[in-house]
Every structure is written in C-alpha cells, then in structure tokens.
Backbone as CSV, one residue per row, in Angstrom:
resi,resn,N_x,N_y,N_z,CA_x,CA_y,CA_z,C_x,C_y,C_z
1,UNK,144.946,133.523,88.785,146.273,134.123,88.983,146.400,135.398,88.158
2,UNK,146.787,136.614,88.918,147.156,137.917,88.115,148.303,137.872,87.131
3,UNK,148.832,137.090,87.202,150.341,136.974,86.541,149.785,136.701,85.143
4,UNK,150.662,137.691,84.224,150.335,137.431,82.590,151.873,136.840,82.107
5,UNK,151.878,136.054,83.026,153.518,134.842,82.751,152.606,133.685,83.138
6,UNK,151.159,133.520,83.610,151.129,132.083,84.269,151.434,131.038,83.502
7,UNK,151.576,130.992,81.890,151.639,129.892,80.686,152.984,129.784,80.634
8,UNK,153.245,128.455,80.083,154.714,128.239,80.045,155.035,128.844,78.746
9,UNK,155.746,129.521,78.356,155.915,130.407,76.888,157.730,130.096,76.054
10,UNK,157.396,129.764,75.347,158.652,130.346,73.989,159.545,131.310,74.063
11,UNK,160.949,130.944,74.144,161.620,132.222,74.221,162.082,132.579,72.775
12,UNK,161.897,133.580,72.366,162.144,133.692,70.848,163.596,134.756,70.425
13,UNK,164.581,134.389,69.797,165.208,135.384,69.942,165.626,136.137,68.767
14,UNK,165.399,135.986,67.561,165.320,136.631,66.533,163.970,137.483,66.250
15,UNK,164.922,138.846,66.037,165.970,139.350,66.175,166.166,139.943,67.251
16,UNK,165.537,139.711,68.637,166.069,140.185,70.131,165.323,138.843,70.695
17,UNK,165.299,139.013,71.917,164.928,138.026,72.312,163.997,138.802,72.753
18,UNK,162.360,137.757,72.706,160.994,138.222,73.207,160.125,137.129,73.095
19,UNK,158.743,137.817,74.261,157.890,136.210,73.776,156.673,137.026,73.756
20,UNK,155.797,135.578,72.780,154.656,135.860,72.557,153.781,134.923,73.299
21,UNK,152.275,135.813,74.231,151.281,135.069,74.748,150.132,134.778,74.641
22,UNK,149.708,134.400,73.459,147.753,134.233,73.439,147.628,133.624,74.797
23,UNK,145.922,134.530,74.622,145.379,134.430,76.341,146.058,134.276,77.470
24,UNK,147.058,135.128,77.583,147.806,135.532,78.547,147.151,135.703,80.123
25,UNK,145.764,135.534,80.245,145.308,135.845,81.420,143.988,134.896,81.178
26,UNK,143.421,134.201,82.526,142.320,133.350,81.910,141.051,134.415,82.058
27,UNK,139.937,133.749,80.956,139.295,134.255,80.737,138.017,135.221,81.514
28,UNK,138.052,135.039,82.942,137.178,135.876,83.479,137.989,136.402,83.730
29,UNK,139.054,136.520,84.433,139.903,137.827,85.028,140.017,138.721,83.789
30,UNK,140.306,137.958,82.464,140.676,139.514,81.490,139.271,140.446,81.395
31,UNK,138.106,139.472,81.455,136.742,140.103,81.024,136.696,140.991,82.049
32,UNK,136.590,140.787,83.333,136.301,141.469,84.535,136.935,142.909,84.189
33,UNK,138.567,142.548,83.722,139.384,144.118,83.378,139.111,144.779,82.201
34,UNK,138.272,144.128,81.685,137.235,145.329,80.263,136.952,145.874,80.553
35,UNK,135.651,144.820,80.837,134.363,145.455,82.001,134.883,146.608,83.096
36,UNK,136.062,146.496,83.552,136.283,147.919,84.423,137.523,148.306,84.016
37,UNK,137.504,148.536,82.666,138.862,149.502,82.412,138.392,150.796,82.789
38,UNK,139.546,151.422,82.981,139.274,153.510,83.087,139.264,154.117,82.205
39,UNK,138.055,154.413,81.372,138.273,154.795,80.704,138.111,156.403,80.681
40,UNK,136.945,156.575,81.849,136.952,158.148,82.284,138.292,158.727,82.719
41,UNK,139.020,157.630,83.624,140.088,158.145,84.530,141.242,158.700,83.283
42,UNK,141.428,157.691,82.417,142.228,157.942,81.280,142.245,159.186,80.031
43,UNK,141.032,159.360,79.888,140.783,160.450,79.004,140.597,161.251,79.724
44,UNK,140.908,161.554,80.961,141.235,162.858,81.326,142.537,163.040,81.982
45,UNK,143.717,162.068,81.854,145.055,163.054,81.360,145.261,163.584,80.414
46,UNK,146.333,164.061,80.646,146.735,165.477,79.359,147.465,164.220,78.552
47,UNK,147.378,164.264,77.297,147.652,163.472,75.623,148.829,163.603,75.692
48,UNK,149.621,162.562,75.474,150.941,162.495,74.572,151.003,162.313,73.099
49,UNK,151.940,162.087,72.463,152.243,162.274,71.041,151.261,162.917,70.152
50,UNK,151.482,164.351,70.007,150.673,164.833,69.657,149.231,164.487,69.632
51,UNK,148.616,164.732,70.973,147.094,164.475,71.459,146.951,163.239,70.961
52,UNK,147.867,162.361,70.571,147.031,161.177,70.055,146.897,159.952,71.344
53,UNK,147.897,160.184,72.002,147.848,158.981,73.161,147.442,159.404,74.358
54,UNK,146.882,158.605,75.503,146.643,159.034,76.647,146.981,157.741,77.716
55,UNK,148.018,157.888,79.034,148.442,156.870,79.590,147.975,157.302,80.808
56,UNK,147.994,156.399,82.093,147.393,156.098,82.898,148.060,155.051,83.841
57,UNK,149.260,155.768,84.132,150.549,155.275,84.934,150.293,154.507,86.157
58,UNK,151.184,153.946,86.938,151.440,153.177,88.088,151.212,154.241,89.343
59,UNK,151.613,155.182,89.035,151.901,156.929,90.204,149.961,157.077,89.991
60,UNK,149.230,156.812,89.477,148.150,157.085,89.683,147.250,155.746,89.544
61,UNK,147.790,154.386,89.042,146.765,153.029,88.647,146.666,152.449,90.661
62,UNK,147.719,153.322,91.403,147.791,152.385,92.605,147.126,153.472,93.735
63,UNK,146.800,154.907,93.841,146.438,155.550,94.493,144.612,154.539,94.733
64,UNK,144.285,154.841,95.739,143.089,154.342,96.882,142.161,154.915,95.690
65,UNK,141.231,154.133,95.531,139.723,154.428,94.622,140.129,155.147,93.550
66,UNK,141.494,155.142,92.703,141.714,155.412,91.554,140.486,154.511,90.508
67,UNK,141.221,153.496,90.716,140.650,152.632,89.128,139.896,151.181,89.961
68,UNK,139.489,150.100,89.649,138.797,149.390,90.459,140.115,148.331,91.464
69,UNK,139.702,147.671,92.413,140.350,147.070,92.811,141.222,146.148,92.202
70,UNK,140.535,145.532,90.999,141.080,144.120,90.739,142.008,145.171,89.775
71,UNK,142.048,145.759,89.344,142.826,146.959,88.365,144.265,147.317,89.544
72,UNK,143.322,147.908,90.524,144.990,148.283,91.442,146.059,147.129,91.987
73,UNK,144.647,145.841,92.098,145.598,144.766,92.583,146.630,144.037,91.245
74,UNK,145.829,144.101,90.159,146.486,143.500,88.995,147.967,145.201,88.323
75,UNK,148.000,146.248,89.042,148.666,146.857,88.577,150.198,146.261,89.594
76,UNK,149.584,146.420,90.828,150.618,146.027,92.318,151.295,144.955,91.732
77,UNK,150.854,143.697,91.343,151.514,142.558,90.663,152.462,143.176,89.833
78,UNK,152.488,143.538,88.975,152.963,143.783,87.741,153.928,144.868,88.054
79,UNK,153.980,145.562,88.945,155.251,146.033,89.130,155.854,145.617,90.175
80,UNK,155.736,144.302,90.966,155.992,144.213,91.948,157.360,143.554,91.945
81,UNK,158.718,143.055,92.951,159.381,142.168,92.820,159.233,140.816,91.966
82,UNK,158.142,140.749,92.685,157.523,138.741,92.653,157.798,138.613,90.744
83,UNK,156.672,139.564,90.062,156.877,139.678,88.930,158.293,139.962,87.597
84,UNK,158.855,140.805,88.687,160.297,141.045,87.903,161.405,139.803,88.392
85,UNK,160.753,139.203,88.758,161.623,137.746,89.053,161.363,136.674,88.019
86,UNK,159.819,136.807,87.919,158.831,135.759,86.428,160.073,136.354,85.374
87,UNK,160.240,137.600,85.121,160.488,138.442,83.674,161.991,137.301,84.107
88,UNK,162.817,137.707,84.787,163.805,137.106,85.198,164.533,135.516,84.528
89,UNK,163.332,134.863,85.216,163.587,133.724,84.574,163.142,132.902,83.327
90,UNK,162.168,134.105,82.364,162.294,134.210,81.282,163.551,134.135,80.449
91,UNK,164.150,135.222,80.917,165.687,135.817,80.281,166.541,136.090,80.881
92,UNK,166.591,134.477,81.480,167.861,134.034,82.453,168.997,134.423,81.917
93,UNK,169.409,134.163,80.418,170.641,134.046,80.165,171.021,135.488,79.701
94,UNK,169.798,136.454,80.192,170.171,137.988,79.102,170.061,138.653,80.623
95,UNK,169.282,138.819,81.776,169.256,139.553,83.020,170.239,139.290,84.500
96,UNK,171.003,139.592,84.172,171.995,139.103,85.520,171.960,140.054,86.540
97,UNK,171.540,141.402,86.959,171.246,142.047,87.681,170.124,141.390,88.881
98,UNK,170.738,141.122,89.827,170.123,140.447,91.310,169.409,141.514,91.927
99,UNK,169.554,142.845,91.557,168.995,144.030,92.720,167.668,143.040,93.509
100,UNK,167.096,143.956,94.308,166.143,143.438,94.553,165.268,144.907,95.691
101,UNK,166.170,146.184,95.574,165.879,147.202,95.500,164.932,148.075,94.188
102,UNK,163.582,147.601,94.044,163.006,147.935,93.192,161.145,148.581,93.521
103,UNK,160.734,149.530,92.715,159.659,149.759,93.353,158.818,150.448,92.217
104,UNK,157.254,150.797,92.389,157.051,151.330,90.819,157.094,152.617,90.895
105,UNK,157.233,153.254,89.748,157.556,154.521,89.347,156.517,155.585,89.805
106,UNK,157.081,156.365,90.908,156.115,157.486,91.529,155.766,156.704,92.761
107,UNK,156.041,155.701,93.453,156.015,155.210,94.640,157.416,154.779,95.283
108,UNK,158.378,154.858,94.145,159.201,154.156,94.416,159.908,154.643,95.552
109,UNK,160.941,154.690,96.093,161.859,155.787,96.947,163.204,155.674,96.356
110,UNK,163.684,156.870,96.786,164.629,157.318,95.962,166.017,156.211,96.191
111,UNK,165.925,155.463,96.760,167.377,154.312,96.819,167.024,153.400,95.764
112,UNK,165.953,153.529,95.483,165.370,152.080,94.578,166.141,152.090,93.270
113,UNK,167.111,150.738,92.898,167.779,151.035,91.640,167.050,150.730,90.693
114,UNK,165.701,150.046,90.911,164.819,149.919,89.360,163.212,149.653,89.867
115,UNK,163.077,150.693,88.529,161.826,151.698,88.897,160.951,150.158,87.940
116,UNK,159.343,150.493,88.028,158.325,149.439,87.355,157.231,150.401,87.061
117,UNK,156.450,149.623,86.073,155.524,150.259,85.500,154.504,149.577,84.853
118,UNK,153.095,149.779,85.296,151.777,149.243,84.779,151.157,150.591,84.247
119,UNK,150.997,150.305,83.057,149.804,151.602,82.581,148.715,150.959,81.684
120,UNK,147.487,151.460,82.015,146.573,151.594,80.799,146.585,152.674,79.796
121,UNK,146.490,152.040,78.557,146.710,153.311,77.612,145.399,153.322,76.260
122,UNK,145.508,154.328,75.886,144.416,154.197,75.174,145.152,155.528,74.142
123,UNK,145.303,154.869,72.489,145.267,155.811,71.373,144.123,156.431,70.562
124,UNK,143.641,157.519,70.026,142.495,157.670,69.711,142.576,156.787,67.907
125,UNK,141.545,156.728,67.331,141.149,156.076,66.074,141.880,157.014,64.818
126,UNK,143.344,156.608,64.967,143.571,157.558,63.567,143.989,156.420,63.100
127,UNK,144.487,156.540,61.649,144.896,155.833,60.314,146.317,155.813,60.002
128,UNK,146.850,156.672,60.555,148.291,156.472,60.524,148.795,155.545,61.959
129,UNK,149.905,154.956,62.079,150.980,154.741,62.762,150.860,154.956,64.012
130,UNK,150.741,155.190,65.425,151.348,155.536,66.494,152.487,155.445,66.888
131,UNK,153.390,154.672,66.173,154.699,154.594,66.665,155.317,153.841,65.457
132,UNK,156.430,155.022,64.779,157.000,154.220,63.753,157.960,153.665,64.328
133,UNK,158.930,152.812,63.349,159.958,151.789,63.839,160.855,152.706,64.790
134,UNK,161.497,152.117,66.001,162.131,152.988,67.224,162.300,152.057,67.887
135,UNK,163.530,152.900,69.332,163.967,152.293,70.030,163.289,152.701,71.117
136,UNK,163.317,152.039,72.505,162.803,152.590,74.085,164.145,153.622,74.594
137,UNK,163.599,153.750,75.782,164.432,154.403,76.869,165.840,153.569,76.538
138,UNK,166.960,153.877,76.417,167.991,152.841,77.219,168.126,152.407,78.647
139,UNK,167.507,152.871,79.375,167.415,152.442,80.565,166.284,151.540,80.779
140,UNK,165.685,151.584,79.960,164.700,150.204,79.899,165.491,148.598,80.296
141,UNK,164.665,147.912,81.045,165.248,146.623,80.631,164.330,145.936,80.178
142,UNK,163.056,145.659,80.400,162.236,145.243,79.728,160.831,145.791,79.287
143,UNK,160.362,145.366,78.526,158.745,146.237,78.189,158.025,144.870,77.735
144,UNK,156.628,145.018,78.031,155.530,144.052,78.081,154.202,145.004,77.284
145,UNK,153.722,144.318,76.138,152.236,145.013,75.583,151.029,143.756,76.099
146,UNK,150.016,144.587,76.177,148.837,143.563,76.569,148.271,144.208,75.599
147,UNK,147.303,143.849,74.733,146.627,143.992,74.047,144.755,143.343,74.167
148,UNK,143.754,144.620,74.628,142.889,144.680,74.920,142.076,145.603,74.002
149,UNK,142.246,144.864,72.766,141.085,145.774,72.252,139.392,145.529,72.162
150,UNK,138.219,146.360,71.838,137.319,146.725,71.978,136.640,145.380,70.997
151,UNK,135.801,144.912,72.146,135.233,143.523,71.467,134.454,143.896,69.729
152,UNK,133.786,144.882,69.319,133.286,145.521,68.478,134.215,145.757,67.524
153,UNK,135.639,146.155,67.452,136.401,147.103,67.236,136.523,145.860,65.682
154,UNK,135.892,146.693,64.876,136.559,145.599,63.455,137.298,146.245,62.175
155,UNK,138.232,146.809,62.811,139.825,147.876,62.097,140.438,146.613,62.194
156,UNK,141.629,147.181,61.014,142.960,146.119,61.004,143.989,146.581,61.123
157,UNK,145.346,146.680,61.126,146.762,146.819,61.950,146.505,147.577,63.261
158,UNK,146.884,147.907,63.586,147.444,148.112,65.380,148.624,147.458,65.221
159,UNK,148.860,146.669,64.928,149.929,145.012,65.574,151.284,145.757,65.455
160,UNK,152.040,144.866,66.417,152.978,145.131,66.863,154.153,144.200,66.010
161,UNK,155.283,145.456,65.868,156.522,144.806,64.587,157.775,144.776,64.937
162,UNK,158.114,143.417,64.963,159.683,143.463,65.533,160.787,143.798,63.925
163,UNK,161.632,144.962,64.296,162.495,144.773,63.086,163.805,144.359,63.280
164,UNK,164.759,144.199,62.205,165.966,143.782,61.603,166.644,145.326,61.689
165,UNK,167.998,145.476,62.181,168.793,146.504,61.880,169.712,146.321,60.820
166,UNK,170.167,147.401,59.944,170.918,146.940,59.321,172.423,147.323,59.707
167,UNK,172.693,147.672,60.731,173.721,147.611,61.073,173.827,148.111,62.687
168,UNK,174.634,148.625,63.230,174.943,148.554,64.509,174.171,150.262,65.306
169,UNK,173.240,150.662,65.539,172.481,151.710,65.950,173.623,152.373,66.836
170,UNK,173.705,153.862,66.121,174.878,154.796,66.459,173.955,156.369,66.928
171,UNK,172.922,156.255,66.605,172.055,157.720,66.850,170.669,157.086,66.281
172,UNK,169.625,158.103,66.715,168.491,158.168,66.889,167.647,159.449,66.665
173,UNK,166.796,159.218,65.927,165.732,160.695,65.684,165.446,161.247,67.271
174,UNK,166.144,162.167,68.159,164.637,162.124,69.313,163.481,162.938,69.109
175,UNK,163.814,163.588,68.472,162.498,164.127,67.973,161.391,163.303,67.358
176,UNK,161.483,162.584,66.693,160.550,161.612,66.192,160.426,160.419,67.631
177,UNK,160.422,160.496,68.958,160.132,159.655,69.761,161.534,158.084,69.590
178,UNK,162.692,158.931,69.482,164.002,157.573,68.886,163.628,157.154,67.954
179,UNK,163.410,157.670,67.214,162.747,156.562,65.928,164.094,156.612,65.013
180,UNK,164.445,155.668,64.242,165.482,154.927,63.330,165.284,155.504,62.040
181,UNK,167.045,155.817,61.942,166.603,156.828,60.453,166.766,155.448,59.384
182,UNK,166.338,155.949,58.184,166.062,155.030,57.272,166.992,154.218,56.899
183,UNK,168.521,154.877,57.068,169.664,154.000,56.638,169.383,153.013,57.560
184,UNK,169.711,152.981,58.505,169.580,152.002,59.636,168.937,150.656,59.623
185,UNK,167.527,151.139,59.271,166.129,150.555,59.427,166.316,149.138,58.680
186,UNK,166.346,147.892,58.898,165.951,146.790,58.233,164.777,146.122,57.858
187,UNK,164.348,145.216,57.253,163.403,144.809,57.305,162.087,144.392,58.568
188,UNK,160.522,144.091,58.518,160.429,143.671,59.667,160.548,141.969,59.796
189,UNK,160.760,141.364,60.775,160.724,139.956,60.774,159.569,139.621,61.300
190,UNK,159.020,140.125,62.614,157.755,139.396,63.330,156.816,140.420,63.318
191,UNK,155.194,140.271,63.254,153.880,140.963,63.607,153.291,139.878,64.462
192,UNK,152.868,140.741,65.675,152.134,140.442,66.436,151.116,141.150,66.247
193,UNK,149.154,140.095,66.283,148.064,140.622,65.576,147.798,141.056,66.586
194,UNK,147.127,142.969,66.616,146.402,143.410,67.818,145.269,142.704,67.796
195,UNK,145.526,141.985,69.436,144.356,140.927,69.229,144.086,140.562,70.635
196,UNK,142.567,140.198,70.448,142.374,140.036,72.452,143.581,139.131,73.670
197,UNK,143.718,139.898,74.405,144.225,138.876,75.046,145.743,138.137,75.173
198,UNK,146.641,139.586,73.894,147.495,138.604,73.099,148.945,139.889,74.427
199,UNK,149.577,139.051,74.999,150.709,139.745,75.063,152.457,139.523,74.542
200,UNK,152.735,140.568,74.040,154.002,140.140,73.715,154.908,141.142,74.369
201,UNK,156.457,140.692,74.267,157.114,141.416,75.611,158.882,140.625,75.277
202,UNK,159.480,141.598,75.451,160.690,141.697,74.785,162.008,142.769,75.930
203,UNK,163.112,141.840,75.717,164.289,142.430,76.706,165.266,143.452,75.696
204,UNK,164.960,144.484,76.490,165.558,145.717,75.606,167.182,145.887,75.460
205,UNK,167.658,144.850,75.173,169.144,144.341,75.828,170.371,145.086,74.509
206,UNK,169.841,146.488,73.959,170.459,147.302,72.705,170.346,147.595,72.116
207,UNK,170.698,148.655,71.312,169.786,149.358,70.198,169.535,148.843,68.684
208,UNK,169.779,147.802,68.935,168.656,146.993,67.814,167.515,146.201,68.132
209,UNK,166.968,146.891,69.359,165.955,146.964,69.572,164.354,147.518,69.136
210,UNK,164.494,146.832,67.515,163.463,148.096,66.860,162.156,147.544,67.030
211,UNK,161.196,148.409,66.964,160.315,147.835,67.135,159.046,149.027,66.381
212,UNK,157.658,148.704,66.001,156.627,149.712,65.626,155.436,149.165,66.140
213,UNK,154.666,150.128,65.489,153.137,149.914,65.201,152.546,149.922,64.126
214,UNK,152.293,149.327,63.085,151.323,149.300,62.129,150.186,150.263,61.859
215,UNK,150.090,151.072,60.690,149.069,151.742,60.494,147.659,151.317,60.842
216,UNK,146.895,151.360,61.005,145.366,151.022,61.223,144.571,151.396,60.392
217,UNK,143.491,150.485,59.874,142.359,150.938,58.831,141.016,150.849,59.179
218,UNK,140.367,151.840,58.877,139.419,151.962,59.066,138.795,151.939,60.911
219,UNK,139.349,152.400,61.339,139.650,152.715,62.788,138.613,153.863,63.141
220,UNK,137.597,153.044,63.909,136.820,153.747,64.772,136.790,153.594,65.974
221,UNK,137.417,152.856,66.515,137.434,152.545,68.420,138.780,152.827,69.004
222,UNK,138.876,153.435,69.653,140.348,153.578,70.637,141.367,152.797,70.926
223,UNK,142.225,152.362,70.468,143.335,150.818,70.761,143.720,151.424,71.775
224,UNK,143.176,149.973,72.835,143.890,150.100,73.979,144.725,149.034,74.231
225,UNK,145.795,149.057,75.646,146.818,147.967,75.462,147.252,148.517,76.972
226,UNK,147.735,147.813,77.863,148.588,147.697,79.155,150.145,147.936,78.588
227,UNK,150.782,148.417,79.223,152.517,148.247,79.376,153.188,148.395,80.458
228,UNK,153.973,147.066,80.693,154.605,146.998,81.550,156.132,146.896,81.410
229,UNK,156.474,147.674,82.401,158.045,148.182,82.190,158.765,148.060,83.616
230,UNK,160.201,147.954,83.446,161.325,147.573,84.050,162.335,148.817,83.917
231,UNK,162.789,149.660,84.453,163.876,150.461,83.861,164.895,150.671,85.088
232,UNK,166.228,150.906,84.649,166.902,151.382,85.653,166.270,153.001,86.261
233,UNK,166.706,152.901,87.517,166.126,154.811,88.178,167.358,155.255,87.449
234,UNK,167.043,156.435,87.183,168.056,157.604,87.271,169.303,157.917,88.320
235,UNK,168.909,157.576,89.665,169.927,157.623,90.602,170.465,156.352,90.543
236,UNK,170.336,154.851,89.531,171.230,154.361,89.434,172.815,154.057,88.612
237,UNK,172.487,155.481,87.506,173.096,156.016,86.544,173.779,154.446,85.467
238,UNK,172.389,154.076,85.587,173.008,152.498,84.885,171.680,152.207,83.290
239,UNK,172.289,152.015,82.396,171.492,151.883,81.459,171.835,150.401,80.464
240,UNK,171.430,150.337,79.500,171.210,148.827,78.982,172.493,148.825,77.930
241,UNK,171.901,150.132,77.429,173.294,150.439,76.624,173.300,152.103,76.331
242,UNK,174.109,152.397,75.464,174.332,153.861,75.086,173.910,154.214,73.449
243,UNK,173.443,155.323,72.816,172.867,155.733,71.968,173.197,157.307,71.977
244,UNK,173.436,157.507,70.562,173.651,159.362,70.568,171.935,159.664,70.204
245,UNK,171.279,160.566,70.322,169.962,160.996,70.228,170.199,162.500,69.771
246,UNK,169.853,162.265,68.308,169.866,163.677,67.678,169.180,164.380,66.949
C-alpha cells in the first residue's frame, strides 16, 4: 500500500495536534523509493533558501517520465482526494471542511478550493539549521515530513522540533521564512529523530504552530525528506488563520 497512513497511529496534541510514524511505509516499497529517488532531476532546480535547498514539486513529480513510476504513482496518492480523506480522519475533530474540490498544485484547475502537494527535497550538508523555529503558509492545513535519509549518512540533528509559544502569535519575521521573534518563542517540547522511514505530520490549525530544524553535525550527505501538503488555493480566499508578517 502507497499510503504513509497505512498504521494505526497516535494522535498527539501537545502542543498542536500531530502524529508520529516509524516505518511509515513497508519495507520494500520505501527501499525501491531510495533506490529511485531523483536525485539528478532535483539538483537541477534552481535552490531555495539561500542555495541551500532544492525541491522537486507535484507540477513536475507527476509530468510522464519525470521521476520513476512508482515515484509518480506514490506522488498521485499523496495528493490525491483518497489521501486527504486518511489526513481527515486523523483530525476529525480539528478538519471540518467537506470540499471535495481539490487537486495538486500546478495540475490543479482553477475552481479547485484546495490545492496538494508531494515533493522530494533535498538540503545540501551544512552545519547550521535549515529552518529555524517558524510558522507555514496560513493557508496551509496540513503538512507531512518523510524522512529518507542516506543509509551511510552518520551526522546528527536534522530532526524535527515541535515548539511551545509563549503567548498568542501576532506577527512574524517574513524575511527570515515566518520565523518567530524571540519574545514569542517558547520552549521546544517534541524532537522527532531524522531517521529512516520516520514520518511526522501535524494540522496547521494557528499560529502556534511552531515548528524547526535542528542544526546538523558533522554533515556530509544531503538530508533528504518528502512533504506533503494540503493548502487552501488562493481563489478560495480562505486561510487557517491570520498573522501580520513583518
């Protein structure tokens, strides 16, 4: 089964609600998607955050002889209805939106009130951070990490950090990618270890929605990781919540 929901999972909700999945996918299907990740296809888009990241979207994971089959078929899942129904009844009591007008991002058509998203991504080997503590899109509703790193790869942090706000999120760095100014910022409560196989995935349901990345040491291999996303379109002028960005 393509589905990285097939396990019955934990709903966790401090301090948002999210869950965590060791071996989220059984074990030949994840190997098979090593074995044919893109990694040519990927390092040759143009870099985000300052040249350090490179993604490898849904608008190009689903085009004909892009990336391998089981790649386009495991991207099709993952943004598909079927799947945003799994996310659904995850976080029954947080998603009440029935649309069912939904499609992935760069295929979608323009009536579609919520856009989806599978990417492969790949950061290059630096020592700092890729993403300090921050919020998503507000139009996000949900985001999903897969975590696929390099069987060799023997660095430590990558991992992923849920934080504590200390009070009610009123503005946002955008220049720093939303990132949370320090008053704000609370402690972290959860790390998730970048670790084979491991997905974790969280409903973006307000802006104490913080979340990071951990510095990395001694980092010589590329952290790579899947993300899958949920957002309202733009032409549905509907978001999760509101945020000043300054």
């Amino acid at each position: 089964m393509l589905s990285l929901l097939r396990k019955k999972t934990k709903l966790y909700t401090d301090p948002y609600p999210h869950i965590i999945v060791e071996n989220a996918l059984p074990d030949d299907l994840y190997d098979q998607l090593e074995r044919e990740w893109p990694t040519k296809q990927l390092l040759a888009t143009a870099p985000h955050d300052n040249g350090v990241c490179f993604r490898l979207k849904a608008d190009e994971m689903l085009k004909p002889d892009k990336v391998s089959a089981l790649w386009q078929q495991f991207t099709d899942y993952h943004t598909s209805i079927e799947f945003y129904n799994e996310v659904k009844s995850i976080f029954s009591d947080y998603i009440k939106d029935d649309s069912t007008e939904l499609g992935p991002r760069g295929w979608a058509k323009k009536t579609d009130y919520i856009w989806t998203d599978c990417q492969t991504v790949m950061h290059r080997p630096v020592e700092t951070t890729t993403r300090s503590p921050h919020i998503d899109n507000p139009r996000e509703i949900y985001a999903g990490l897969l975590y696929m790193p390099y069987a060799d790869d023997k660095c430590s942090g990558g991992d992923f950090t849920l934080y504590r706000s200390k009070a009610s999120i009123k503005e946002v760095d955008s220049k720093k990618g939303r990132e949370i100014f320090s008053h704000d910022l609370g402690g972290p409560v959860k790390t998730v270890p970048y670790k084979r196989n491991t997905l974790v995935m969280f409903l973006n349901r307000s802006a104490e929605c913080i979340h990071g990345v951990t510095p990395r040491k001694n980092a010589t291999k590329y952290r790579r990781s899947v993300n899958i996303i949920a957002e309202y379109s733009r032409s549905s002028k509907k978001s999760m919540y509101s945020v000043k960005e300054k």
